[in-house]
N, C-alpha and C positions, 0 to 999 in steps of 0.2 A: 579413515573417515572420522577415527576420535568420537566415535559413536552421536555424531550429530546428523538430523535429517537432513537432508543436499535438496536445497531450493531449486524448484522446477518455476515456479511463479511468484513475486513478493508484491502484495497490495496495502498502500498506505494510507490508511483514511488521516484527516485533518480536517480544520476549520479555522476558527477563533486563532489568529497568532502564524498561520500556518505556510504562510508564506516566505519568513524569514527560517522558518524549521526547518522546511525543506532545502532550500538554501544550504542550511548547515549542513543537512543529511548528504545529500547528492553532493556537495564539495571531498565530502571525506570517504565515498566511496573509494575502492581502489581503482587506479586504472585498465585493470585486468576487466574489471567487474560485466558480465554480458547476461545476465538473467535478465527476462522481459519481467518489468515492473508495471505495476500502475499505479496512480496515484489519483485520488477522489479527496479533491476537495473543496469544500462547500465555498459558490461564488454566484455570484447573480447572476440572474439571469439575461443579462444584456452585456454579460463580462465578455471581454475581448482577450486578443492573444499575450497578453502583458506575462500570464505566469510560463508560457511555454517560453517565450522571449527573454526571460527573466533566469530558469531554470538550464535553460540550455548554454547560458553562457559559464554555467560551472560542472560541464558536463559534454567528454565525445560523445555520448551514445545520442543517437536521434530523439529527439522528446518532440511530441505529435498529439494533437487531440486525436481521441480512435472515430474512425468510421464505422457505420455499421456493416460488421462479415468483415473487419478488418483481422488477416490471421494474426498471430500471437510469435511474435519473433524474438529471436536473442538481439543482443543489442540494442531496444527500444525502452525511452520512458514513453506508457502511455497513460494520458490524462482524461479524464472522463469529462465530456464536454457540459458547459454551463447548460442544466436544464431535461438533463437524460440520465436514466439511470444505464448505468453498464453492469453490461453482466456478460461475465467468463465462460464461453461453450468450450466445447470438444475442439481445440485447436483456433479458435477465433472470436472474437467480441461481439454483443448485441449491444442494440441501443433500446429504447424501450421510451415512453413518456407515459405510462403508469402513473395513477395517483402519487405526490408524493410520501414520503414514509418517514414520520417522527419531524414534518413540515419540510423534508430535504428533500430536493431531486438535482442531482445525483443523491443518492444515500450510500452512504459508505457501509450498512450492513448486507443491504441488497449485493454489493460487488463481493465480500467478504464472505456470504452464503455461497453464492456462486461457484466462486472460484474452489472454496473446501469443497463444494461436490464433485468438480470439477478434477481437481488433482489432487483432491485428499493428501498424502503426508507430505505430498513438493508442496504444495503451500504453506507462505509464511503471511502473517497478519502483522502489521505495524501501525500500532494507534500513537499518534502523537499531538500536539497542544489542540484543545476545543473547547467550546463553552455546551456543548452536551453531550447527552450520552449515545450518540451515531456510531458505530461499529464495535459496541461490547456483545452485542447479540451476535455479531457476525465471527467476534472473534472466540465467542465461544464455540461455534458450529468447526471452526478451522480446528481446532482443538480438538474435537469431538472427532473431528474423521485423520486422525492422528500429525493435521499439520503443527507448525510452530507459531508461539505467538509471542509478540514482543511489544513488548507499550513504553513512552519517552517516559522517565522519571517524574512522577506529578510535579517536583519542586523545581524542574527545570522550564519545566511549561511554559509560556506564556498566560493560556487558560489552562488550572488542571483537572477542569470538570470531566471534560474526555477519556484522557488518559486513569484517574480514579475508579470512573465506570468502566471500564475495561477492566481491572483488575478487580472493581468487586466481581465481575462475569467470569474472570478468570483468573483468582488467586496465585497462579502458579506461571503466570507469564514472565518472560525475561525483562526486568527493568531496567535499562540502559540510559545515559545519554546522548546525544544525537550523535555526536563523533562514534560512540563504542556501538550505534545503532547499525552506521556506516562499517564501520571494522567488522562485526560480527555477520552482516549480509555477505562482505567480500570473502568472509573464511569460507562459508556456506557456498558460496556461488565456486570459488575452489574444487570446493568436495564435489562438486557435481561436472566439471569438467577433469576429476580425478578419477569419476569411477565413468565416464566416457573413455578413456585410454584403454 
């Protein structure tokens, strides 16, 4: 295991820029790679399927907006739909239209609380390019219930308002670029179909 925690759930918040990130990210996953991901990123609210359409073409795994009491599966990107906050239960998704939180709905710390309660040390947190500070609180909480956190290098960013707030919240996060963001989820997703055997 190399004494690294083995990813049961990885949630990446974004914004500002986050479109072409992800892109990078999900290209350079491995093709082994089957951890159910999500991805929360801030889009309007009349936005249509363009990032699922866009996402999926550099990527086998299914990428889906979640339904509500959608379960939580290996092999799936899932995306939190324009205008609902998602949140991680015991084996399944919620949806919610809740005030929004820091003017975002979806909010990406809302998913990132969730999910640390949720499966505490299998969670990994992934904050990459934004124009503010949405999922440093959440990434501190993932932390806090012994998951992993990782934020894109502010100089790689596009915006690196985001990713800075995350690491003022969490000094001690892995700071990656997107490719080694990719590498370093697929070693992880490894470990966790190695202590399956």
């Amino acid at each position: 295991m190399h004494g690294r925690p083995a990813a049961e759930i990885v949630v990446i918040g974004t914004s500002w820029g986050g479109l072409h990130a992800l892109r990078t990210l999900v290209s350079a996953l491995p093709a082994d790679y089957r951890v159910p991901t999500v991805i929360v990123q801030h889009r309007h609210r009349q936005s249509d399927g363009l990032l699922r359409t866009l996402l999926q073409e550099h990527t086998t795994m299914i990428v889906c907006e979640v339904e509500d009491k959608q379960p939580i599966l290996p092999d799936y990107l899932f995306l939190a739909p324009a205008d609902y906050h998602l949140l991680v239960e015991d084996g399944h998704f919620s949806l919610s239209v809740d005030e929004p939180v820091r003017y975002s709905r979806p909010s990406i710390d809302v998913t990132f609380v969730s999910a640390a309660d949720s499966f505490g040390t299998g969670a990994v947190g992934v904050v990459l390019t934004g124009a503010n500070a949405d999922g440093a609180a959440g990434l501190a909480r993932i932390v806090e219930r012994g998951g992993t956190a990782i934020v894109q290098a502010p100089e790689t960013a596009e915006s690196p308002v985001m990713p800075r707030a995350a690491l003022d919240a969490v000094p001690g996060a892995q700071v990656l670029t997107l490719p080694e963001i990719g590498q370093v989820l697929g070693e992880m997703a490894r470990d966790v179909e190695a202590g399956r055997r």
